[in-house]
N, C-alpha and C positions, 0 to 999 in steps of 0.2 A: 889604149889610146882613145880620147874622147872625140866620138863622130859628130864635127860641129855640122850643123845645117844652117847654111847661112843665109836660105833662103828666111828661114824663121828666126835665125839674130838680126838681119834687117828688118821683121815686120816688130818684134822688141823693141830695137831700136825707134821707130816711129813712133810707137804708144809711150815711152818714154821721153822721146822731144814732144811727144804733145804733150802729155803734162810739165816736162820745161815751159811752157810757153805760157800754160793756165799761170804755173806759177810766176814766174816774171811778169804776166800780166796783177796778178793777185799783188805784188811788190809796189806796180806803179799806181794802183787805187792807194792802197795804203797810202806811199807817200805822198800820196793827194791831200789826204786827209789826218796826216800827223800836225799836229801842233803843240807847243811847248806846256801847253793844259792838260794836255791830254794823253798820259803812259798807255793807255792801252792800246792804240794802235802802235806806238814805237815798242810793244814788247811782241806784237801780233806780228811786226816786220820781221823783228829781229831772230824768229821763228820758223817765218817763212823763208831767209835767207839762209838759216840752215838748212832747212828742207830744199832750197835750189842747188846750194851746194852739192848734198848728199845726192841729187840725179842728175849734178853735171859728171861727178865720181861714176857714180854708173855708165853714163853716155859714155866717157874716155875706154871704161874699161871694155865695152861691148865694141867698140868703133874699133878700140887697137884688136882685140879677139876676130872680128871681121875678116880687116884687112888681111891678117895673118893665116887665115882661117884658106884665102882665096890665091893665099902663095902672092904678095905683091910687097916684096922687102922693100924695094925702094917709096911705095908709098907711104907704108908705114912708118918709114923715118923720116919722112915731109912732114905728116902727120903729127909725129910727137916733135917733130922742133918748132911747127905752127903751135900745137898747144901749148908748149912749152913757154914758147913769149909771151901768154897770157897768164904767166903764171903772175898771183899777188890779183888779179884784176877779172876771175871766172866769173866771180860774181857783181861786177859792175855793173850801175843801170847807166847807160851812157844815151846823149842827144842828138837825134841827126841836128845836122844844121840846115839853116830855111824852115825846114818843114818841122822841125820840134817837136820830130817824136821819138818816145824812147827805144832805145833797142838792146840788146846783147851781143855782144863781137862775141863771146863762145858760144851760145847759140848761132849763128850766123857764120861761125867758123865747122860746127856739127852737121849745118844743111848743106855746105858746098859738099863737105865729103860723102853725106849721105847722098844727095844727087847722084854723086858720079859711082859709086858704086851700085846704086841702084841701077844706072844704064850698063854697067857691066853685067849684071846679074839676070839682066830684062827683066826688071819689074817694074809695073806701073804703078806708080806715086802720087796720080793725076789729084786722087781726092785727096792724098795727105798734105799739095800743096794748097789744094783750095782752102783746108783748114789752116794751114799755116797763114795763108791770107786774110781768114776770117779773124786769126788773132790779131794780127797785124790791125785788121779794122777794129778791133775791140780797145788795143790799146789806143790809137785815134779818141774814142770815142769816152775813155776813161779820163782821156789827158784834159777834156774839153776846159774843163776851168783856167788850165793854162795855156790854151790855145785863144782865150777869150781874154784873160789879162794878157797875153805878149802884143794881142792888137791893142790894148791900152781902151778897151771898154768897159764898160758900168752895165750891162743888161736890165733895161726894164722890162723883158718878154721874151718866150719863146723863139719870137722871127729874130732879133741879133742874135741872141745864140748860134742858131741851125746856120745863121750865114756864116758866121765865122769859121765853125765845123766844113760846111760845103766848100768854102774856100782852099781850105787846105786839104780836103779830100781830092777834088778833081786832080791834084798835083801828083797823089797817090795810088789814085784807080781814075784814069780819064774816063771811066764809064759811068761814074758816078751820077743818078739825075736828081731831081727835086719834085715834092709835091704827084709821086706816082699815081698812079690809079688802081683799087682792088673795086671790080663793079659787083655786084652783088645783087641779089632780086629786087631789094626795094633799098639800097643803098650806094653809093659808091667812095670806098671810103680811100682818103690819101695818103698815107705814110710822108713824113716831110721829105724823107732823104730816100736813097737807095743804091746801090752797087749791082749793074746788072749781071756782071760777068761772075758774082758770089750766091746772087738769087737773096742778097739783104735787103732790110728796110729798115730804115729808122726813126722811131718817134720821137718827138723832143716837148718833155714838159719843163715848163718854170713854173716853180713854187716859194714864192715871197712867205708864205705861214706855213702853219700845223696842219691849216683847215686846206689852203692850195693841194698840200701834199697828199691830202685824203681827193679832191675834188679829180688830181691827176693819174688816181690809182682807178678811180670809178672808170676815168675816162679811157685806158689803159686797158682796164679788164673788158667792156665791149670793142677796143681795136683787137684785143685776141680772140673773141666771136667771130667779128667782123673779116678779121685777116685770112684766115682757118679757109682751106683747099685752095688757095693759089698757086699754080704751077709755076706761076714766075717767079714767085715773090715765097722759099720756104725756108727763109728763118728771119728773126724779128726781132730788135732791141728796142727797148723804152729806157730813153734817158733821161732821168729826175733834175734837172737843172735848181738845188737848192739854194737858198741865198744864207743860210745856216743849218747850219746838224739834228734839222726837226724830229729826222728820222732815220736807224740804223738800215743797212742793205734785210739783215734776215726780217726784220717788220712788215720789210712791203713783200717779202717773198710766200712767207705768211699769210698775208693780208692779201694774194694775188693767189695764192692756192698751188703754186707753180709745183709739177711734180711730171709723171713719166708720161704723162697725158699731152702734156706742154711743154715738153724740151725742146722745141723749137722757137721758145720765146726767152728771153735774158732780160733781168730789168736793172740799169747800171745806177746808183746813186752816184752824183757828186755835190760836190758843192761849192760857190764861192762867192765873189763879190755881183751885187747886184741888187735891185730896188724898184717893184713897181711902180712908172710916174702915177698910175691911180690903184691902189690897191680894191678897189671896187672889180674894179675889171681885172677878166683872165686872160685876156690879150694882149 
């Protein structure tokens, strides 16, 4: 007979929805940035949807092993007749409505059950939902170009951008502020955005050129100085607001040096419509 521990099929199970989440996150860039020009991200998707597939298969199978594991017959047949209905549709990207952002009904069908078995089992979960939260804010922050066309704007700069973003974040996290403070010995520097109750901040560049997208990595690489021992404030995203495809995500990750040193910073490219009224000016 095989001695499950199910203490340790729940912490599996966790490291396994979070890479669910990378990757559904990883789905909704892509589709940001598929266009009828351009195959290789519709083959980079179509890749990645197998790979979501293949650890939504694992989540089922570790979640029914679980249950079963814990002697709970009757949840286990809730269980698979809830999955069950989502059969044809595991791998949907679907929209909340208002808020228009993407999400996963079997994902979001995996966290209720994980939940509740976790408080059977007492285990604290606390940081695996703040990560689930951060992803939540990552997809937010992915979606921005269509969060920026559904208001039916043109951005010439940074500050429409971040408003549009803050607008529909406070809907999401009421803790959300603007323009925070990191003070520093001979600096105080301001993150546009932030999420208090995540400990995020977020920068927001717009880049009409080649040359923008170099000036907003400069600028980028001293707020990762700048940021570095803030107790409030300890993880950081830079979002590239581009008005065309200047630059792939691994260039600037490259060009930014990011490694084990600096996993507390993410730098998100997107891109879409928009045009500085002066291209002189970075504001």
């Amino acid at each position: 007979m095989v001695n499950l521990k199910p203490t340790e099929l729940l912490k599996n199970i966790s490291n396994l929805m979070s890479e669910g989440s990378d990757s559904f996150n990883k789905q909704v860039d892509l589709s940001n940035k598929m266009t009828s020009e351009n195959d290789y991200y519709d083959e980079e998707a179509d890749m990645e949807k197998i790979y979501f597939q293949s650890l939504i298969n694992r989540i089922d199978i570790s979640l029914s092993a679980l249950i079963e594991s814990v002697s709970l017959p009757q949840l286990l047949k809730k269980y698979k007749k809830d999955f069950t209905k989502l059969d044809g549709k595991h791998t949907d990207m679907q929209i909340l409505p208002y808020i228009g952002e993407w999400y996963s009904q079997t994902l979001d069908l995996f966290w209720k059950y994980h939940i509740t078995l976790s408080s059977l089992l007492e285990v604290n979960i606390e940081t695996l939902l703040i990560e689930e939260k951060k992803s939540q804010l990552e997809r937010i922050l992915i979606n921005t170009p269509k969060i920026v066309k559904d208001r039916e704007i043109e951005p010439k700069n940074e500050t429409a951008v971040k408003k549009c973003v803050y607008e529909l974040l406070i809907h999401t996290f009421p803790d959300t502020v603007k323009e925070i403070s990191i003070a520093k010995e001979t600096k105080t520097y301001k993150p546009d955005l932030g999420v208090r109750s995540l400990k995020c901040a977020v920068e927001y560049k717009f880049a009409d050129s080649e040359q923008e997208v170099k000036t907003a990595i400069g600028g980028i690489y001293e707020d990762m100085k700048g940021y570095h021992g803030s107790n409030d404030w300890t993880f950081f995203y830079a979002v590239i607001y581009m008005t065309d495809a200047f630059f792939t995500t691994e260039q600037i990750l490259s060009e930014l040096s990011i490694d084990s040193s600096t996993q507390n910073w993410k730098p998100i490219l997107v891109f879409g419509k928009g045009q500085r009224k002066n291209n002189n000016s970075l504001k």
